[in-house]
Every structure is written in C-alpha cells, then in structure tokens.
C-alpha positions as CSV (number, residue, x, y, z in Angstrom):
1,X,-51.5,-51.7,74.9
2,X,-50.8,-49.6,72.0
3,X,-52.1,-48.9,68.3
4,X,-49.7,-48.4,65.6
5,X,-50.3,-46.5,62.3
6,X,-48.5,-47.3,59.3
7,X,-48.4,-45.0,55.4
8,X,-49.6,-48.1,53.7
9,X,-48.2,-51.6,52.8
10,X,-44.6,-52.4,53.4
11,X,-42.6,-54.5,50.6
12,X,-42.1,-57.7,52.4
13,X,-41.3,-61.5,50.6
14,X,-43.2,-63.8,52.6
15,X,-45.3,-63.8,55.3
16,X,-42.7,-65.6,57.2
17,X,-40.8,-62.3,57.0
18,X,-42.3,-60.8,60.1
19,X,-41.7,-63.5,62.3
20,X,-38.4,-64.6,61.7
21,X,-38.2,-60.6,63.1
22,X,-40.0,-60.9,65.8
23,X,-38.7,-63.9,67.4
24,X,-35.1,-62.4,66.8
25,X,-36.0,-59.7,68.8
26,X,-38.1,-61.8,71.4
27,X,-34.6,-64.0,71.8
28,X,-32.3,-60.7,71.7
29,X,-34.3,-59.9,75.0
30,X,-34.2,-62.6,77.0
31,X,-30.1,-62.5,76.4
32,X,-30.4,-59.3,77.4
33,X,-32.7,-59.1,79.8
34,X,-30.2,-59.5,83.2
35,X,-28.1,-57.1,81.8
36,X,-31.0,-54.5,80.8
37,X,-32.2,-54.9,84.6
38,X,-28.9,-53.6,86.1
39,X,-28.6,-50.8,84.0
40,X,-32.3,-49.1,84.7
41,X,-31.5,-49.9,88.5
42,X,-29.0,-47.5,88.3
43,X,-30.9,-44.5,85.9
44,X,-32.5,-41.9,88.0
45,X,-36.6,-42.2,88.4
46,X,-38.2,-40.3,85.3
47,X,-35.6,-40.9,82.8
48,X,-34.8,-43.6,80.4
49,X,-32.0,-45.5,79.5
50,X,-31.1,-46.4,75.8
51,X,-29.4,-49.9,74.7
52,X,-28.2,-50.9,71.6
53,X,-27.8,-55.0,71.3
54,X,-26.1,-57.0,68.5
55,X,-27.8,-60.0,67.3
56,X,-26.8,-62.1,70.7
57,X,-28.3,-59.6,73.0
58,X,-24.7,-58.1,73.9
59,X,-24.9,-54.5,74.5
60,X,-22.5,-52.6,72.3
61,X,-24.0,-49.0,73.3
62,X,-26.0,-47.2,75.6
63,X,-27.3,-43.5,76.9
64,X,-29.2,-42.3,79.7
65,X,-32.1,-39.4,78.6
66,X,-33.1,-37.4,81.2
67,X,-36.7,-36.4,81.1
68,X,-36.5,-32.7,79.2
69,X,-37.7,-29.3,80.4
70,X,-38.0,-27.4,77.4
71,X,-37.3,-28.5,74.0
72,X,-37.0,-32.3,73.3
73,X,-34.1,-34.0,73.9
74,X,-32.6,-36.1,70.3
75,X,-30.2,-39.1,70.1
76,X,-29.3,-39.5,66.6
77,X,-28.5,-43.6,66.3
78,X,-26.2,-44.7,63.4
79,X,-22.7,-45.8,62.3
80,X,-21.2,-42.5,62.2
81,X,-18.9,-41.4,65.1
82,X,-20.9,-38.5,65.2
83,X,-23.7,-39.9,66.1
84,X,-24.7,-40.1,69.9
85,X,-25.3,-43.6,69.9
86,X,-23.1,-45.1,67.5
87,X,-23.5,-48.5,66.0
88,X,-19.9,-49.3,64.3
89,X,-20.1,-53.3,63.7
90,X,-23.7,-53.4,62.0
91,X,-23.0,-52.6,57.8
92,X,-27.3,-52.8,57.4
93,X,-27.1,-49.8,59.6
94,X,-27.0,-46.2,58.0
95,X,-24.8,-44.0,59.2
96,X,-27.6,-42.1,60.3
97,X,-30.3,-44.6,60.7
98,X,-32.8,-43.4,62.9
99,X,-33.6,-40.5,65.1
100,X,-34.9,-40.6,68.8
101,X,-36.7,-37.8,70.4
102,X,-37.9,-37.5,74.2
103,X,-40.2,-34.8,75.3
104,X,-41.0,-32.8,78.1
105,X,-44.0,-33.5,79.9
106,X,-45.4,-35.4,83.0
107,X,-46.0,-39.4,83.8
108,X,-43.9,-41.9,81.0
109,X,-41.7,-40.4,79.1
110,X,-43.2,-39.5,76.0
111,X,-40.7,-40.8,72.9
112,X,-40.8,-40.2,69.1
113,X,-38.6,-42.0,66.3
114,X,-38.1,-41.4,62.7
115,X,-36.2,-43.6,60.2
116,X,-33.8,-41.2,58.4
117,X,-34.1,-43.4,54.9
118,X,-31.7,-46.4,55.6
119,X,-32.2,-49.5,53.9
120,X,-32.7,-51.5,56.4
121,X,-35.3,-49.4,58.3
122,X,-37.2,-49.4,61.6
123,X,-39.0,-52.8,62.5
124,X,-41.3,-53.1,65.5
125,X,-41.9,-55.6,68.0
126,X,-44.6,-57.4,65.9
127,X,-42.8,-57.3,62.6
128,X,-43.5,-54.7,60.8
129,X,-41.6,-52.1,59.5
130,X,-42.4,-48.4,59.9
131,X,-41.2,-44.9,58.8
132,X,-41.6,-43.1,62.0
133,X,-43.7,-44.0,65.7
134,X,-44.2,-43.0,68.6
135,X,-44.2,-44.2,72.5
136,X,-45.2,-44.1,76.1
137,X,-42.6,-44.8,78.4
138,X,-40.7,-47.8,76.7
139,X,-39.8,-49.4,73.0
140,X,-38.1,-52.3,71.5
141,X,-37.7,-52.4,67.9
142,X,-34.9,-53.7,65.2
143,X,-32.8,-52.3,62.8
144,X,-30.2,-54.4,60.4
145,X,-29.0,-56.5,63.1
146,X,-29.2,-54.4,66.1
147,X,-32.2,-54.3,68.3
148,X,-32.8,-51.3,70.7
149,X,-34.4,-51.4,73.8
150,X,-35.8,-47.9,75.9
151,X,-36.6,-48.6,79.3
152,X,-37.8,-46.5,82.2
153,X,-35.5,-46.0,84.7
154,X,-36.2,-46.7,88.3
155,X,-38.7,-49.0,89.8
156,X,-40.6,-48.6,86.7
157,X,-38.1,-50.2,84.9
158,X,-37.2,-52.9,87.3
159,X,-40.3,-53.9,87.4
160,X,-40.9,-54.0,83.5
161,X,-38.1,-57.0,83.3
162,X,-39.5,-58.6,86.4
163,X,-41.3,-62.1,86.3
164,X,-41.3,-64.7,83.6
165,X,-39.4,-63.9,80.4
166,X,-43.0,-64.3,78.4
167,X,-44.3,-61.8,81.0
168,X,-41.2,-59.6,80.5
169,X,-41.5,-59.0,76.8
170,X,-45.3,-58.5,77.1
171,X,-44.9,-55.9,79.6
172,X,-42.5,-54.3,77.4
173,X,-44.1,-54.6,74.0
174,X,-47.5,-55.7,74.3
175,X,-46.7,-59.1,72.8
176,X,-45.7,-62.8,74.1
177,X,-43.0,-64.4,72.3
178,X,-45.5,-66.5,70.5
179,X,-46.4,-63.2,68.5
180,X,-49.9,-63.1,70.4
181,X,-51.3,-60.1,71.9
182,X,-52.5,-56.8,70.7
183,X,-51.2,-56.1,66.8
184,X,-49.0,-52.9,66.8
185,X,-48.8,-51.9,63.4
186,X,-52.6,-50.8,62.2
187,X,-53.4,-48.5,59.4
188,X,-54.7,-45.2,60.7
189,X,-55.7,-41.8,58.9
190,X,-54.8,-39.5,61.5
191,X,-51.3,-39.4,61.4
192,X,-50.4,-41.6,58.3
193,X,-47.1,-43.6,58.7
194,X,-46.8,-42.9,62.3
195,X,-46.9,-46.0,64.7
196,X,-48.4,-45.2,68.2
197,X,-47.1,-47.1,71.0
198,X,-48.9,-46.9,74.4
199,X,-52.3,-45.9,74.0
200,X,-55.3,-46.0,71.9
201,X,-56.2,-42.3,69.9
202,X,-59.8,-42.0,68.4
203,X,-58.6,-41.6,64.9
204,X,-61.1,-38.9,62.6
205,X,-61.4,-40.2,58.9
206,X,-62.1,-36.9,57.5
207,X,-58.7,-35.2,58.7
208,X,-56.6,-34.4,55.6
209,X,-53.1,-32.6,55.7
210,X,-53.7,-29.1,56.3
211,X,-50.8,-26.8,54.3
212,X,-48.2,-25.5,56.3
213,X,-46.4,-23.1,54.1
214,X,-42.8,-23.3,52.5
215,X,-39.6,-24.1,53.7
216,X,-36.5,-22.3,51.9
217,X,-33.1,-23.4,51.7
218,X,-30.2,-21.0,50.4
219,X,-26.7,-20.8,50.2
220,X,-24.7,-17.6,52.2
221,X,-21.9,-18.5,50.9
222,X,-21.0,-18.8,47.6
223,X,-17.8,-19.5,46.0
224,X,-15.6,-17.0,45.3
225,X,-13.3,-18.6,43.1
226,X,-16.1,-18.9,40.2
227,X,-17.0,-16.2,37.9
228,X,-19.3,-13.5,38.7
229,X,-22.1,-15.5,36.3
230,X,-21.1,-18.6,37.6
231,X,-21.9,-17.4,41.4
232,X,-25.2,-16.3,39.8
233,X,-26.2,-19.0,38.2
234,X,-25.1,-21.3,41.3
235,X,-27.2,-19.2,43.6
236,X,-29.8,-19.3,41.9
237,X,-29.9,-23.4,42.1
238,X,-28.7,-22.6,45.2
239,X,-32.6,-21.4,46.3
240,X,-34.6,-24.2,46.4
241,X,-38.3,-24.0,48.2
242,X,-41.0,-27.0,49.2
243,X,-44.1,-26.5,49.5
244,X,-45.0,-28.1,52.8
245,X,-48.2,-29.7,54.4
246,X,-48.8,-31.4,58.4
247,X,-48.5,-35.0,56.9
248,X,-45.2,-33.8,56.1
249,X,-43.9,-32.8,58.9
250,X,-45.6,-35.5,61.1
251,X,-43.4,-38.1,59.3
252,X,-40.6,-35.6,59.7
253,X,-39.0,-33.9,56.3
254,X,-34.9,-34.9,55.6
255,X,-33.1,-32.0,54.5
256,X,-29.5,-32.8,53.1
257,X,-27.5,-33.7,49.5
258,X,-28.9,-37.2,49.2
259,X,-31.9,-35.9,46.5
260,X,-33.0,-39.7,47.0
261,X,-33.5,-39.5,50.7
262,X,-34.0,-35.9,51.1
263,X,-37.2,-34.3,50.4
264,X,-35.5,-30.7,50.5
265,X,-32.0,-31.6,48.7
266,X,-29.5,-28.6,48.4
267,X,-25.8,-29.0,46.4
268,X,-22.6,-28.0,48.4
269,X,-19.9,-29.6,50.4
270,X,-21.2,-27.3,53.7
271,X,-24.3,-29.6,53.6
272,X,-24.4,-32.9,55.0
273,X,-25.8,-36.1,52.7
274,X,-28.6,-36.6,55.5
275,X,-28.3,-33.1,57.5
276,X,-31.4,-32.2,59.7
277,X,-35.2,-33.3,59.9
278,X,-37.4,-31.2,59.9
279,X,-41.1,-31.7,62.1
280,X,-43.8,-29.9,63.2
281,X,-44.2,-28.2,67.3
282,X,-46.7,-26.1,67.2
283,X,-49.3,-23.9,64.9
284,X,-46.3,-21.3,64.8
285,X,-42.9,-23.1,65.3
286,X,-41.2,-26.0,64.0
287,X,-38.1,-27.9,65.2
288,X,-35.0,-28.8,63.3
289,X,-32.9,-31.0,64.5
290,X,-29.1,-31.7,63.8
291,X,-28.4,-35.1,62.6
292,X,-25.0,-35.5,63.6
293,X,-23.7,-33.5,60.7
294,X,-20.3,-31.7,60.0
295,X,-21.8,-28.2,60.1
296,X,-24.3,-28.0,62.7
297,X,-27.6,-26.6,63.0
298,X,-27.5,-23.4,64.7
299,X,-29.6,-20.5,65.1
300,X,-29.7,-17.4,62.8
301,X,-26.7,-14.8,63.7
302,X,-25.0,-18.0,65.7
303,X,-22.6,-19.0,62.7
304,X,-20.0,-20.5,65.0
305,X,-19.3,-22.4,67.9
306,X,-20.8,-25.9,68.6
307,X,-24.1,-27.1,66.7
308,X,-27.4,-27.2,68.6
309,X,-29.2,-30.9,68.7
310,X,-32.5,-28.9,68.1
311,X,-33.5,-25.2,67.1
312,X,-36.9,-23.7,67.3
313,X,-37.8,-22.3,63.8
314,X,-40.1,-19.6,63.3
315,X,-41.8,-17.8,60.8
316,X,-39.4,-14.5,62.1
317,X,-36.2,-17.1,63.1
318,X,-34.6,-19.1,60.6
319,X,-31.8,-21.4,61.5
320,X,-28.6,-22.4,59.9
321,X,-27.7,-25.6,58.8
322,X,-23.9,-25.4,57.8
323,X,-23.4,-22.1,55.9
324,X,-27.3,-22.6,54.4
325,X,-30.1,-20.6,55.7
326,X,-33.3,-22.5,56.2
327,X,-36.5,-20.2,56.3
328,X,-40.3,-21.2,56.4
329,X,-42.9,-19.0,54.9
330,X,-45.8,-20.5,56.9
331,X,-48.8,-20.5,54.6
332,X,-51.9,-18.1,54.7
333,X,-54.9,-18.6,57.0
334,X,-58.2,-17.6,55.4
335,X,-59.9,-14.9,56.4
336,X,-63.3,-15.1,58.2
337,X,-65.4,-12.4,57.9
C-alpha cells in the first residue's frame, strides 16, 4: 500500500503511545463510517471530500476539493475562522495546524500535507507522527482530538467504506484495526520527513539537498511616525535572507512572526504569526501559499483586493505577503564547459 518517510525519531513516552492512537482513529472510523459513505455518494467523480471528526466520530466540518487544473488547490485546517476548514472545539489544535494541498493531474487525486508547527502535530494511521506526507487518492490521520478523513468521491469512494469495517479501514489506510498490515511510517533518504502514502518510490541513498538559492523578506512599508534613523535602522532588520536548499522546501519553509515556528521570521504587525509556506514546483518556480492570514498573499503590483490561496514565485516575480515583499534569488548553476 504505501511507504512513509519520516526526518528521524519522534519523541514518544512509551511504546504504548502509538497504539492507543491508532485504535482511536480505527474506532473514530467505524462511528463515522455511515456518515462518511453518504457524503462521497454525493461528491462528483474525481474529486475528494474532506471531514473533520471529533473524538466520537461526529463530523464537525467538511469541504469538497475539486480535482485542480492549474495550480494546486489548499485547505488550510485549524482553529482560526479563517481557516477553510475550521476546527473551533479542539484546544490541541493550532490555529493553523496543518495544510492540505491537491494537485492537478490524472487517476487519484494526488494530496500533500504539512504540519504548520502545532503542538500536537500530524499522526498517521499507524501511529506515528510526521512533519509533512503525501497521498494517492485518500488519508486518515489525527491531530489533538480530531481525526480527518479524505475520501474519493464517487464510486471510488463508495466502494472504499464498502464491506466489513476491518476491510473498510484497510482499504482506506493499509492497516486492520489490529495495527497489522503494511508499516506506513519508514525512514527514507529521498525526501527526508515526508511520509508517502500510496505507492512504493525506489529511494537513491546518495541524493543530498541540492541548494536552491535565497529567499528575501522585506518590509515596503515602514513606519512613518519613527525618526528618519529609526526607519533606517528598522529597515534594515526589516531585510532578512535564508539561505535555502530542496530538503527545505520539500518539508515546506513557514514564513511569519513566530521565530520559533518560522524558519524565515520577519517583525511587524502586517505579518501574520504563522503567514505562508513556502515549497518547491519546479527547477524555476516555487509556490507560496496563504495560510489563512490577515494580509494575504498576493502577487507583486496586486497590493489590494482579496488574497490568493497560492502564488507562483519566480526568480523575476516576487509576491507579497501583507505589506512584505518576498523575493528568491535562486542559486547559481555551475558552468560546464
């Protein structure tokens, strides 16, 4: 069924840990399971239907993704009323928690998550917890006490939560409720700290993080009401650079005011505490995505009107996050001769 990668070991207190986990999600399913079924009967063939569950399996949110045509779609989960699925009743869950991405493409839906830093993290099916994965098609995972399902709609889906309840949750995650079945969370060089659900990659020991450049966040706006060497010392703090690299951006980089989250932390009130992540497209193009801040993300010489959930960066296009310019320098290829 599906290999997971993982940055290392996870602090954990017991062994018994993991589990206690997985059987809570296990039983969160079979609660849920007759009302999971109605809900992909009615989602359109080739998309995907999100649903948040409290500890008893009682839905307390949902969204329909439809499959993408050009840049990826994002859901932003959390307890923020920003967010586009909020959690309110869950206090282990962040106010942006974790970030769901759908991409374009052909067959299952192809899905990516990152934990945006909370406390409580992302844990899979089997257990273990994770700073980012990815999927084919469908998910179940945990966070504080909420457990999210992503199911195919359609048929596909229909026939996912068909059968026996044991059968169910295997189809779904690879697993019985025993915890038996194929381990989802194994150590991997390729793309450090990413889970992979849905499919076996051959994994190459000898790729290392290849540098990507320099990201640059400054201020456009400082404050007028300070002195004129006040401004200029601000602005000056106000530049800060990262030297970036692909391992980076495959775990996906937090920009925002929380230093302790953030690996690109910039001071100012236009700036959200957890603001945008920042990950890797292409060899010349990255993507930032909004994560349900107050200020948007928006594309260079779009300062106003409604944020975007995800902008294209390139080396020629900087966005804006807020009233802060984001730029990447990408770095320089050697020259064969």
């Amino acid at each position: 069924m599906s290999i997971i990668e993982d940055s290392g070991p996870q602090p954990r207190s017991s062994g018994e840990e993991p589990a206690r986990d997985r059987v809570a999600l296990a039983e969160c399913f079979a609660r849920a399971r007759s009302i999971l079924s109605a809900l992909v009967t009615g989602v359109k063939e080739g998309d995907a239907v999100i649903v948040a569950t409290d500890q008893n399996g009682f839905p307390v949110a949902q969204r329909v993704i439809e499959r993408p045509k050009n840049l990826p779609h994002a859901v932003v989960i959390g307890r923020h009323n920003r967010c586009a699925l909020s959690i309110p009743n869950d206090s282990r869950v962040s106010l942006r928690h974790l970030l769901l991405t759908a991409w374009p493409g052909q067959g299952p839906m192809r899905l990516r998550g990152y934990d945006l830093g909370g406390r409580a993290g992302v844990v899979l099916a089997d257990g273990k917890r994770v700073p980012g994965f990815s999927a084919h098609g469908q998910v179940a995972l945990a966070f504080g006490r909420t457990s999210l399902f992503v199911l195919p709609g359609g048929p596909a889906g229909q026939e996912m939560l068909e059968g026996e309840e044991a059968e169910a949750f295997r189809k779904l995650t690879g697993l019985d409720t025993s915890g038996a079945g194929h381990r989802l969370a194994i150590s991997a060089m390729a793309e450090p700290g990413v889970a992979e659900i849905g499919g076996y990659r051959p994994i190459d020991i000898d790729v290392r993080p290849s540098p990507r450049g320099a990201l640059r966040l400054r201020s456009t706006k400082p404050d007028r009401g300070r002195s004129h060497r006040s401004r200029k010392r601000e602005d000056s703090a106000q530049v800060r650079e990262l030297e970036i690299d692909s391992e980076l951006l495959q775990r996906g980089l937090l920009i925002g005011r929380y230093s302790d989250r953030c690996s690109l932390a910039g001071q100012g009130r236009n700036l959200s505490r957890v603001h945008a992540l920042v990950t890797e497209e292409g060899p010349n193009s990255l993507l930032v995505y909004d994560l349900a801040s107050t200020n948007g993300v928006r594309p260079t010489g779009q300062s106003e009107g409604p944020s975007h959930p995800v902008v294209r960066m390139t080396p020629d296009d900087p966005c804006l996050l807020g009233h802060f310019e984001l730029s990447w320098v990408p770095a320089e290829r050697p020259t064969i001769h």
